[in-house]
N, C-alpha and C positions, 0 to 999 in steps of 0.2 A: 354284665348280663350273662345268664348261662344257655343261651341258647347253642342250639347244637350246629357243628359245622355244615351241615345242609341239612334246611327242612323239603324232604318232598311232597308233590302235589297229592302222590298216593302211595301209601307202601304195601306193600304183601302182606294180604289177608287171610292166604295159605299157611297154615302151621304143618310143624314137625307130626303133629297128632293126624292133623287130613292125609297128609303124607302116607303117615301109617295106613290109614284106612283106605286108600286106594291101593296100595300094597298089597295087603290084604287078599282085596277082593280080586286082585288080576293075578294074583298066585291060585285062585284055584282051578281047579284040574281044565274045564272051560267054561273062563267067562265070559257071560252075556255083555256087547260092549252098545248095540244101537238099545232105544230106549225100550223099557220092559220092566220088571218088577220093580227093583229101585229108585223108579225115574215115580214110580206109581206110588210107594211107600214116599218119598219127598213131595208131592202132591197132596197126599192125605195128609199129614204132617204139616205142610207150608199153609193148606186152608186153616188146617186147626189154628194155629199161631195169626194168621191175620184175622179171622174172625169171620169167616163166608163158610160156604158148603161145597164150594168147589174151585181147584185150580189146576191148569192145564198149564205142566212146564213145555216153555219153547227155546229155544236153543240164543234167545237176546232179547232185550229190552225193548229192541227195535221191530222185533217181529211179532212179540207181544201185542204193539200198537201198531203194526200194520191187520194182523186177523182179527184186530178188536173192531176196525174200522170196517175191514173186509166182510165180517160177520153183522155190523150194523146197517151196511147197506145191502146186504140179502133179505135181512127180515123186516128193515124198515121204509126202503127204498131210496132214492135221492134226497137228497134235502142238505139242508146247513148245517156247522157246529159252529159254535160261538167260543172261542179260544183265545188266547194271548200272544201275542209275538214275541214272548220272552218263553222258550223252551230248547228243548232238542231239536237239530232238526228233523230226524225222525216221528216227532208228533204232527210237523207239519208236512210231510211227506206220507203220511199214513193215510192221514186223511185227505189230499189230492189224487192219489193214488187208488183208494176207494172210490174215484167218480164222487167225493164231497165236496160242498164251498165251504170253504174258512171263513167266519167272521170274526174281525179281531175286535180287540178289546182292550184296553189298559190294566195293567195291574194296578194291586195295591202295596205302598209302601210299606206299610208293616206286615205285609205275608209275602210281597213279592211274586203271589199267584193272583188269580185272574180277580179283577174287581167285580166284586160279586152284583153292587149296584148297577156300574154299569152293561153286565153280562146278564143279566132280567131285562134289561130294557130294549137290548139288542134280538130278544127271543121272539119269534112271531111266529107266524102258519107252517113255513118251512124251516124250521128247525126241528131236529130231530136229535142233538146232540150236544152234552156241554163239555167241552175237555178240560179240566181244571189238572194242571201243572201243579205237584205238591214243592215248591224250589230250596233244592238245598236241604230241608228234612224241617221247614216250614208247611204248616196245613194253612191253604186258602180257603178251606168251607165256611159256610156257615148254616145254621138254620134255615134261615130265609128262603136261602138258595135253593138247598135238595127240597124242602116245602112243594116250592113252586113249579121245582121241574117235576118233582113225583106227579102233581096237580094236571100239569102238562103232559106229564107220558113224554119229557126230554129225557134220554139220556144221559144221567152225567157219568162222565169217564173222566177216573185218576190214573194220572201217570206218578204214580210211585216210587220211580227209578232211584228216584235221589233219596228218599224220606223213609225204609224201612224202621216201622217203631213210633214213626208219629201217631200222634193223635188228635182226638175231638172229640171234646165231653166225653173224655176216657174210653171210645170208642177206634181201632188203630185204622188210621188212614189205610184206603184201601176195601173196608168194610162199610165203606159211608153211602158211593153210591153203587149206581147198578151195574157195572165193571171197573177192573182196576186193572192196570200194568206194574208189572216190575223186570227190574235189570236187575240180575246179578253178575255182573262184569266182575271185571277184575277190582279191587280193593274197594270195591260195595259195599254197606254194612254187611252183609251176607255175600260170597261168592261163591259161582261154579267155574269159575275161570269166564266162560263166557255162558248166557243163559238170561229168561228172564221165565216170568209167567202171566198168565191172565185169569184174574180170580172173577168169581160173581158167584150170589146163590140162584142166579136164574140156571135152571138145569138144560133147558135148550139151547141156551145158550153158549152152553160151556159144551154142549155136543158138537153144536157147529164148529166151535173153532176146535173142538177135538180135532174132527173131520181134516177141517182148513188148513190145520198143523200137518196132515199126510197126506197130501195131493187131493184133499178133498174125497177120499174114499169112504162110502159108507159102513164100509166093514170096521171101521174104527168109532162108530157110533157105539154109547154103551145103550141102547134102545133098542131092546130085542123086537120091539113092536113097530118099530119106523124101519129099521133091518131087514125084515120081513116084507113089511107092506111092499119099499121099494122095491126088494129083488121079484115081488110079484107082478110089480109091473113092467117090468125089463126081463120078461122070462127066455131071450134070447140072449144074452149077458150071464157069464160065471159072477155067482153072488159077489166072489172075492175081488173083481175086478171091476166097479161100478163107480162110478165117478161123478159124486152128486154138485159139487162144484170146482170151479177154475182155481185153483190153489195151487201150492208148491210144496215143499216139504223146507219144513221149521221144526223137526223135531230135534231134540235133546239128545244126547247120549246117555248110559247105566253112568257114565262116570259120573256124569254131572251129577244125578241122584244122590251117588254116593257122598260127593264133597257137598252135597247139599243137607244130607242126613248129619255130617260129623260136626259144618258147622253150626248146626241151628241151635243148640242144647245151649251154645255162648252167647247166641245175638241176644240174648235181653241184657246182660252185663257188659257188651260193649255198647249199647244205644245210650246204657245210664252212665259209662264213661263219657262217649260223644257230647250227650246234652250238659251233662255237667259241665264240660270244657266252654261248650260254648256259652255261657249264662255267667260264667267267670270272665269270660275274657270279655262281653258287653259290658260286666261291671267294673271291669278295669280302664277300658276306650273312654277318654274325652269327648265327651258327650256333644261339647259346643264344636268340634271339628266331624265327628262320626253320627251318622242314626244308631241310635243303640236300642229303640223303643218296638222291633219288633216281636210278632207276640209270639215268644218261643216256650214259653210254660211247657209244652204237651210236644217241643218240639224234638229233630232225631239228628242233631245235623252231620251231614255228609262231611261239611266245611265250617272254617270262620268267615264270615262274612261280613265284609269291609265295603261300607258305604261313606263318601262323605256327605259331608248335608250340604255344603256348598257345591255350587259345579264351577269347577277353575283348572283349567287347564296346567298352569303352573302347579298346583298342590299335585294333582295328578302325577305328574313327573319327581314332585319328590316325593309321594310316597313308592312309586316303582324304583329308583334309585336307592331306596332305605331299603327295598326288600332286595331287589340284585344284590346291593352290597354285602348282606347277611347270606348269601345264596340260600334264599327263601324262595320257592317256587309258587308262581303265582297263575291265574287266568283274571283278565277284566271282560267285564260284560257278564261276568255273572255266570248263569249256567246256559250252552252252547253259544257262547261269546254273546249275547245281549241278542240286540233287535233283530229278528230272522230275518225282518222287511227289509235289510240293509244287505243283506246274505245276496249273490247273481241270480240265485235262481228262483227267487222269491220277487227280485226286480223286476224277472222278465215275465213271470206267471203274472203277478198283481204291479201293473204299471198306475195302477191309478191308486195304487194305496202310497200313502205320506208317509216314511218314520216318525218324522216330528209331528205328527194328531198323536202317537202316544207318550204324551212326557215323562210319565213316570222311566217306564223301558228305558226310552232315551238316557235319562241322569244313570240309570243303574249301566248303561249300555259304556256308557262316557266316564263314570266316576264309580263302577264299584267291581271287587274283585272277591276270590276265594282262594283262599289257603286250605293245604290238609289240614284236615283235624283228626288225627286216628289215635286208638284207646293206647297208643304208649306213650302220648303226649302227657308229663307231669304238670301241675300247678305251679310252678315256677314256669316253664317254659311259657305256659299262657300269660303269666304277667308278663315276660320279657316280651313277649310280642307285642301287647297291646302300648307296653313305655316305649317298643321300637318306632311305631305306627305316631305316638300321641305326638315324639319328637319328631318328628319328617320335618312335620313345617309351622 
């Protein structure tokens, strides 16, 4: 086998080229470093490419989904989201944290995102929100789904962290429903080292969490006409200093911008590396030991992902023993180690919820893992991993 003396879980996604172009821009005479024109050129830019009218970079992934949440409960008020317990924990912290209830939900095994059947059924008077988890660069949409929440006036919110590139009906995840998140961390498809954003084409929307991004100031509204209105009602209040919501600051730096501008020009020929690798390597995995059957057509993936179809403890242990041995870096549980419901701080919020009512999470929680997949992985190496994998046990 030619696999290489150690695979890591992520590698640098910063080139010699971004290098330059931060270079660049911090050589001249003085530059702009908090956010401002190139945070705003990577904006226009990042909507164009996902496919919305507007996006507000934040300085993480994680704060993405906190003002999405923040901003759903100002305009729509209390109420539920119906979500999965297979995420970040960030997703689930986003929305506790906004004064929201979580209702969970099981996945499905061929997307690994939120089961769309049982996530309609779970919808009632008080819900105001769907969070559909795109996992590992797998789209969970469908039809049906955005259908019936549009019908409903739900919200569905993508968290996109993992899946830059995916899609649905040739549409890229993110563009689907009526906000999305993204991470761009470090070895991302896309990164600013740290950063994320919040897309939507609703215009109000993407005002608020303008705002919500800077201490909730309204001078950071682009609405000359809500700008106004309010400093007229506060006319004892400097316009500059008015503070229309409880918020913090999540904003970006010019840097981010910059390493945001140099990498985008490449993200669509590392997504057709990423997806290619993985479509190779499920056709290489023994099908009667691994799932190989999900539906990554349209998919972006982050990683390879490794499910067995049986749950056995013992296989378990040999295939982590087959990957140590290789020093192949690995996570099980999938993405943010599997069932959040099993996580302390999810035990102590929701005592009355079960991990085992979701089975699906559970097997992926117990029995499945991820490997880097990144664009200088060759096609021999993907075979050599999937003959590593097939012989374990």
């Amino acid at each position: 086998m030619t696999l290489p003396d150690t695979w890591p879980l992520m590698a640098n996604n910063i080139t010699d080229e971004d290098l330059g172009a931060l270079r660049g821009y911090l050589s001249q005479s003085d530059p702009r470093l908090t956010h401002g024109p190139k945070v705003e050129e990577f904006e226009t830019a990042w909507a164009q490419w996902v496919g919305v009218q507007h996006a507000v970079m934040v300085n993480s992934g994680s704060s993405a989904n906190d003002l999405t949440f923040l901003a759903i409960r100002e305009i729509k008020g209390s109420g539920e989201v119906v979500m999965p317990p297979l995420g970040w924990i960030s997703d689930l912290s986003a929305v506790v944290q906004a004064g929201l209830t979580p209702v969970f939900v099981d996945i499905d095994p061929l997307t690994l995102g939120i089961n769309n059947a049982q996530a309609l059924s779970r919808c009632g008077p008080r819900t105001i929100a769907l969070l559909a988890i795109h996992i590992l660069g797998l789209n969970c949409l469908s039809k049906d789904l955005l259908d019936a929440c549009k019908t409903d006036s739900i919200s569905v919110v993508e968290d996109v962290c993992e899946s830059h590139g995916a899609t649905f009906e040739g549409m890229r995840c993110g563009s689907l429903g009526h906000v999305s998140n993204f991470s761009f961390y470090y070895a991302h498809h896309l990164t600013t080292i740290e950063g994320g954003a919040v897309c939507t084409n609703d215009a109000e929307f993407a005002d608020v969490v303008r705002m919500m991004r800077s201490h909730g100031l309204v001078r950071e509204s682009r609405n000359d006409s809500k700008r106004s209105q309010i400093s007229s009602m506060f006319p004892d209040l400097n316009p500059e200093f008015i503070f229309q919501y409880l918020a913090r600051n999540n904003r970006p730096t010019e840097l981010s911008g910059v390493l945001g501008l140099s990498q985008l020009p490449r993200l669509d020929d590392n997504v057709d590396v990423r997806r290619r690798n993985f479509r190779q390597f499920l056709e290489k995995l023994d099908a009667s030991k691994f799932r190989v059957e999900f539906e990554a057509n349209e998919s972006s993936n982050y990683s390879f992902i490794v499910v067995l179809r049986e749950a056995s403890f013992k296989n378990r242990e040999r295939i982590e023993h087959a990957l140590r041995g290789s020093s192949i870096e690995f996570r099980r549980g999938l993405s943010g180690g599997g069932n959040l419901l099993r996580q302390p701080v999810a035990r102590q919020l929701f005592p009355d919820c079960v991990p085992t009512d979701f089975p699906e999470v559970e097997h992926v929680h117990h029995f499945g893992w991820y490997i880097g997949n990144h664009p200088g992985i060759n096609e021999q190496q993907v075979h050599d991993l999937a003959l590593l994998l097939n012989g374990a046990f």
